[in-house]
C-alpha positions in Angstrom: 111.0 112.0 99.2 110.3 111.0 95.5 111.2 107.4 94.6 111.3 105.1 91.8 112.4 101.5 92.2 113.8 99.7 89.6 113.3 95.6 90.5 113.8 92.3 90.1 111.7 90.3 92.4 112.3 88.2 94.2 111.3 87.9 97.8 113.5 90.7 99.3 112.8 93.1 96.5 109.1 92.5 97.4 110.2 93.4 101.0 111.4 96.3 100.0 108.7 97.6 98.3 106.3 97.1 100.7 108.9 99.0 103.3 108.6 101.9 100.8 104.9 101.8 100.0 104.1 101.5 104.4 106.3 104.9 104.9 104.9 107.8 104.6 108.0 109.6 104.1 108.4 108.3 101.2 106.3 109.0 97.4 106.8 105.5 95.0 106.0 107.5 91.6 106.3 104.4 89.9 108.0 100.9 89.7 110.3 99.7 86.7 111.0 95.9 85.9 114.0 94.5 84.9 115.1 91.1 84.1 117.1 89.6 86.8 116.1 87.2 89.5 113.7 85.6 87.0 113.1 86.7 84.0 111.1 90.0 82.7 107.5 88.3 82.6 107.9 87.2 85.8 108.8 90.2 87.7 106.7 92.4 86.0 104.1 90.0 87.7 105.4 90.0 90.8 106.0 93.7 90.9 102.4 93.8 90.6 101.4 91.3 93.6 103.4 93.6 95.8 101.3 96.6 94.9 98.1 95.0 95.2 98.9 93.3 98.3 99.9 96.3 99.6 96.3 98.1 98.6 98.8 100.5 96.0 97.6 99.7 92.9 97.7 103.1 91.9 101.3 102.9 92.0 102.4 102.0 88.1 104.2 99.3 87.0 106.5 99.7 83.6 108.0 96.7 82.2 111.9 97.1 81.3 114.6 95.5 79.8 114.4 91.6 78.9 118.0 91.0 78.6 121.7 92.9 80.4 123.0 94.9 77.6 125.8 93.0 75.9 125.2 89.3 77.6 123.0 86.1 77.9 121.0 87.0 81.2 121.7 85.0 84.3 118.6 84.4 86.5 118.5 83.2 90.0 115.6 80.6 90.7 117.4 78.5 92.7 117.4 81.0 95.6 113.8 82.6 94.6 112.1 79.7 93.8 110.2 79.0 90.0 108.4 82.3 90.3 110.9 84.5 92.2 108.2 84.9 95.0 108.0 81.2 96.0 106.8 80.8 99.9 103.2 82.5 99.8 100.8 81.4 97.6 98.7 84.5 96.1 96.5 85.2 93.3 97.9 86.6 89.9 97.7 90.1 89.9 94.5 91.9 88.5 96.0 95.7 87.8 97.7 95.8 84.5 100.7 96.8 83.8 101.4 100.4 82.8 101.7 101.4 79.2 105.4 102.2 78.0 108.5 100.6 78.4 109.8 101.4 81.8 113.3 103.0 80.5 111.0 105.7 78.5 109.2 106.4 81.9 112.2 107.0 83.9 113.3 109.4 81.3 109.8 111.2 81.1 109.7 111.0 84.7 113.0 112.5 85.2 112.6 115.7 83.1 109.3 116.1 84.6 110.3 116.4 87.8 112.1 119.5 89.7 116.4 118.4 88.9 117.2 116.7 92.0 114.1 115.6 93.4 113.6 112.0 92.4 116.2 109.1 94.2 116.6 106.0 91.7 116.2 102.8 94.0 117.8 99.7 91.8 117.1 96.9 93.4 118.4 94.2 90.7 120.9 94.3 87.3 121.4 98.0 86.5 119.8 97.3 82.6 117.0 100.0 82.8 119.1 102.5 84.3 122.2 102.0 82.4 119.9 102.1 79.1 117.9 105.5 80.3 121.2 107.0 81.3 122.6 106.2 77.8 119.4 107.0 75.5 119.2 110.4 77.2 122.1 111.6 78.9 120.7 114.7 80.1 118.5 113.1 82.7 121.8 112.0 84.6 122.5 115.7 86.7 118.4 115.8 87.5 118.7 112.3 89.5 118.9 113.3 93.2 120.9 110.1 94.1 121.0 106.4 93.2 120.9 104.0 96.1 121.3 100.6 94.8 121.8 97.5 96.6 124.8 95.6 94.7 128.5 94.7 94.9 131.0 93.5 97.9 134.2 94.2 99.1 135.2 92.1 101.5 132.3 89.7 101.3 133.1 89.6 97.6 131.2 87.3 95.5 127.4 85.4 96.0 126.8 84.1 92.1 130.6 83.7 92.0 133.8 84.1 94.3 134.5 87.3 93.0 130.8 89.0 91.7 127.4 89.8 93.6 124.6 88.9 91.6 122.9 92.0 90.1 126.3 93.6 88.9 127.7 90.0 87.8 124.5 89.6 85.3 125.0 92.8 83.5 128.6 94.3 84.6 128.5 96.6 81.2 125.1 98.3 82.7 126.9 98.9 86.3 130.1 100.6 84.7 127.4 102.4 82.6 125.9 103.9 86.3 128.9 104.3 88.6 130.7 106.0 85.7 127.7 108.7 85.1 128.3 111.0 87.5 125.3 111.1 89.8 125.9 110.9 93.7 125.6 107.1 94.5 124.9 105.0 97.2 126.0 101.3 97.3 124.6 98.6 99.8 126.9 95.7 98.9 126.8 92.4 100.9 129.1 93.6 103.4 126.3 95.2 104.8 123.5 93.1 103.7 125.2 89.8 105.2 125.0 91.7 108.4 121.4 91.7 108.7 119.5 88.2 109.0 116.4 86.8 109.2 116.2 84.9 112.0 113.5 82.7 113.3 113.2 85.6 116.2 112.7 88.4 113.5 110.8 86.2 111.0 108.0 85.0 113.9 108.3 88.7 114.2 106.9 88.9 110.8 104.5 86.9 111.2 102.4 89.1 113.4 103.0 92.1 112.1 99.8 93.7 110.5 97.8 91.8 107.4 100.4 90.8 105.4 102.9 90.4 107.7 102.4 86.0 107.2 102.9 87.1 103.5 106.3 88.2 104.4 107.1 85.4 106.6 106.3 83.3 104.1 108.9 84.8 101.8 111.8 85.5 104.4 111.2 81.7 105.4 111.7 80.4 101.9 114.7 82.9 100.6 116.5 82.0 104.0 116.5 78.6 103.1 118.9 78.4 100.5 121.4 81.1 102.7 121.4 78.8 105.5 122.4 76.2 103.4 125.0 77.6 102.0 127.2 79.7 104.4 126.1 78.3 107.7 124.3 81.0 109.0 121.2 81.6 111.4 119.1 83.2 108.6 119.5 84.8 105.3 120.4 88.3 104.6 117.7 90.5 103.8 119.4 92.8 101.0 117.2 94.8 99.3 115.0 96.4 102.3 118.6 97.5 103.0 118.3 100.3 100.4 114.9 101.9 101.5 116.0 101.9 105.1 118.8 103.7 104.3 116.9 106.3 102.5 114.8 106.4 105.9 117.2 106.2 108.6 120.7 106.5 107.2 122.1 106.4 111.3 121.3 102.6 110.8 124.3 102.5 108.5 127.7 103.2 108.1 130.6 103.2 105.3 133.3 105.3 103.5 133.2 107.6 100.5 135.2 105.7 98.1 136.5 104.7 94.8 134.3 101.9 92.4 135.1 100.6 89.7 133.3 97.6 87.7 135.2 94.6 86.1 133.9 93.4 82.5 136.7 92.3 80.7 138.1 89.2 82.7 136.2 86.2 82.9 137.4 85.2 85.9 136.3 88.6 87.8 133.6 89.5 85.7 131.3 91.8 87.6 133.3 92.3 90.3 133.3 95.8 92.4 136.6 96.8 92.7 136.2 99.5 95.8 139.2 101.2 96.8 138.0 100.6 100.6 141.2 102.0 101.9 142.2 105.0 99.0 145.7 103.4 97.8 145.2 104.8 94.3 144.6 108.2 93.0 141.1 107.5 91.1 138.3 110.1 92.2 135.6 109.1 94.7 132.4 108.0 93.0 129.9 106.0 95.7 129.3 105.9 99.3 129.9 102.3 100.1 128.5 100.7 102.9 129.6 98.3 105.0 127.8 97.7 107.9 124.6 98.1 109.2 122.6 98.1 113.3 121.1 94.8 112.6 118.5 95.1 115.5 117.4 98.9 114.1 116.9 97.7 110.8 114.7 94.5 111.9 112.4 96.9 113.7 111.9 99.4 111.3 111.0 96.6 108.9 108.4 95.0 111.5 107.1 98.3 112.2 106.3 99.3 109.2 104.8 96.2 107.7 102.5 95.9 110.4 101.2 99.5 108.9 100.1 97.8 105.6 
């Protein structure tokens, strides 16, 4: 299975890289950065720590997008720290990043490659995509799927009551992508608030394989600001979400349904507006999920970081 990721990170998004680079199932032909959690110099950065502390720096790493499309970008440090990988302390990367902006190399990549072959994995604000999709439009029926971690229905809103982050900081980019006509997946918070870190699963972690304290590290610092805020044991882990799905999709379940995006109202922006239970006539666009085997998920993780 052929992969690109399109990222953010953040400690999650660094998660889930590692998850895809430990599975052999699974190809990583490259990694594009996007603006999001912190801003573009910074995940660029940490796009690259993930690779080298996964031994992959053969995997490339484009820079993106500095900005959402028509907006002032949001960023999130006061869940991911100042760096957007706060809770391990590692070197700066050595590997450089890859020539060519990484909107040109998902379009390259995409007409390269057999039609259908390569899944987009968007892990953060939808920018890169949206601007590929837009820039060359013929690239959209030669994307397998797009699984993208994103949205909420009845969780609704983590950056405000009604939005999830990554579609609330560029809302014009996600109506852009569930508009386009390629099959979609969407792991919204629904799903995502069902799977926490606790200290069981995070000590768990901790002796998994050689970077396993790495993670710990990470999951231990992201978790802090969760706890905080909604009461909960741990934090939800989002982002692996998406590359376990694309490994074991029996983990997860949800309905073929309805999204649309909100842009216009200030007091909705970004919202995803998922007809969850098909009262009105518009056409099916995105499998959303909404709930996920919390214990399955945790041990796929464990496993598979200890392979690194």
């Amino acid at each position: 299975m052929k992969i690109i990721i399109d990222t953010d990170p953040g400690q999650d998004d660094a998660v889930a890289i590692l998850l895809a680079l430990a599975s052999p199932e699974i190809e990583v032909l490259g990694i594009t950065a996007v603006a999001g959690n912190v801003p573009l110099d910074l995940t660029a950065r940490n796009a690259r720590i993930v690779c080298e502390l996964a031994g992959r720096t053969d995997v490339p790493v484009h820079a993106g997008c500095d900005r959402p499309l028509a907006r002032d970008l949001v960023t999130a440090e006061h869940v991911h720290g100042k760096t957007g990988l706060d809770g391990a302390d590692l070197p700066d990367p050595q590997m450089p990043l890859a020539e060519g902006h990484a909107v040109d190399f998902l379009i390259e990549t995409l007409r390269a490659e057999p039609e259908g072959s390569v899944t987009l994995c968007p892990l953060g604000p939808l920018t890169n995509v949206a601007t590929a999709l837009q820039r060359a439009p013929d690239i959209a029926p030669r994307i397998g799927r797009i699984v993208l971690m994103g949205g909420a229905y009845f969780e609704v809103g983590n950056i405000t009551p009604a939005a999830e982050f990554n579609i609330y900081v560029d809302p014009e980019a996600a109506k852009i992508v569930f508009g386009a006509g390629v099959p979609l997946t969407v792991v919204p918070l629904d799903a995502t608030h069902k799977a926490l870190t606790t200290r069981a699963r995070n000590d768990a972690f901790r002796t998994a394989g050689r970077v396993g304290e790495v993670v710990a590290g990470w999951t231990g610092f992201f978790e802090r600001y969760d706890k905080e805020k909604y009461g909960s044991e741990g934090a939800p882990l989002h982002d692996p979400c998406v590359i376990a799905w694309l490994l074991k999709p029996e983990l997860f379940t949800g309905r073929d349904v309805n999204v649309e995006i909100e842009v216009d109202s200030p007091l909705t922006r970004g919202m995803t507006v998922a007809d969850w239970w098909g009262v009105t006539d518009r056409p099916v666009n995105a499998t959303f999920i909404g709930d996920v085997d919390a214990e399955g998920f945790f041990a796929l993780l464990t496993e598979r970081i200890a392979r690194l």
